[in-house]
N, C-alpha and C positions, 0 to 999 in steps of 0.2 A: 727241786722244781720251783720255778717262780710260780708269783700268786696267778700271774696273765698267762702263765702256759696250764694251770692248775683249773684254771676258768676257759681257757679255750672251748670253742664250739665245733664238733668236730662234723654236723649235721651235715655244712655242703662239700667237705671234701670228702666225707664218705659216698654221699652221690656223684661225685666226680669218678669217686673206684667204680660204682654200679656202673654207670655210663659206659665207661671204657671197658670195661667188663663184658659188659651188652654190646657193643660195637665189633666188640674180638668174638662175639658169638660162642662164649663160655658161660656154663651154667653157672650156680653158684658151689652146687655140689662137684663138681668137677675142678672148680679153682678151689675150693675148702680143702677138697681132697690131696691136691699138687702143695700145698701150704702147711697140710700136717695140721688144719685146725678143724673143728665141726663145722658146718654147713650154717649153723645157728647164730655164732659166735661173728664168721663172716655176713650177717646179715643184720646184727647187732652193729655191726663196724659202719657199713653200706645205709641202712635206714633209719637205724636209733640213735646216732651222733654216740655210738660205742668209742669209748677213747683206746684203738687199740696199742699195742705193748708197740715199743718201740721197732725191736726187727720186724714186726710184721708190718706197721708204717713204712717202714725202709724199702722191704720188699715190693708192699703194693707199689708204692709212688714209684721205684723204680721199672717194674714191671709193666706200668701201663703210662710211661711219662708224663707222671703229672706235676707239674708246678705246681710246688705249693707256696708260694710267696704270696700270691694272689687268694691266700686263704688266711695265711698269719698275717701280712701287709695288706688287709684291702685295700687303704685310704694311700702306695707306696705307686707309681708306676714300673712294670713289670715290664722286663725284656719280651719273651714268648710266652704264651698262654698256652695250659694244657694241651687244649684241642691241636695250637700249631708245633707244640714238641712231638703229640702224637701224629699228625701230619707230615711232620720230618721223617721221623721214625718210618712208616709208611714211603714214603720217596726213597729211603733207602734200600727199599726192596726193590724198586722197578729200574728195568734197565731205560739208556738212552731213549730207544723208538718210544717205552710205555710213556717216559717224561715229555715226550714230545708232545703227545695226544693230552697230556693231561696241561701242558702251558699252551696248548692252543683252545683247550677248553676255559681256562683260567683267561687267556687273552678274549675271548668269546664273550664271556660275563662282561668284562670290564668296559666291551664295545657296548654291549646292551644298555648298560646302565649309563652311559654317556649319551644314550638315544632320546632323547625330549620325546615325553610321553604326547599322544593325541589327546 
């Protein structure tokens, strides 16, 4: 292991797991449990900048897509940001009509904010 992956800080992609964690409306003990690890160990990962073991990195990041380029690169420009791979992910559940409502909500915003405040 290099000395800079040895020093890495692993504090905000572990809150990046909690987040997306919390957003899929899973406890900790419930995803601990689905992982095969303690409830402890994933909270060590999530809050204490815990470095964990490599397949379980693998597993979170893929489980809840999260880019992590934007954690080992911060100073790098990134293609998609967590939030919009999980966003993806999320649009691939919804059929046509739900996409619809959701880019006329999206078209909505972007008229607002084009609105010259009073």
């Amino acid at each position: 292991m290099s000395e800079a992956a040895g020093n890495f800080d692993f504090m905000e992609l572990g809150q990046a797991i909690m987040d997306a964690r919390e957003r899929r409306r899973i406890t900790r003990e419930e995803l601990a449990e689905e992982l095969g690890i303690s409830a402890r160990h994933l909270q060590a990962v999530e809050k204490e900048g815990q470095n964990p073991s490599f397949p379980l990195f693998i597993q979170l990041v893929t489980m809840f897509h999260i880019s992590v380029d934007q954690y080992i690169h911060p100073d790098l420009p990134t293609g998609k940001t967590t939030l919009r791979r999980q966003l993806d992910a999320l649009f691939d559940t919804f059929d046509d009509s739900e996409l619809t409502i959701i880019a006329g909500t999206a078209q909505g915003i972007c008229k607002a904010k084009e609105q010259p405040e009073d």
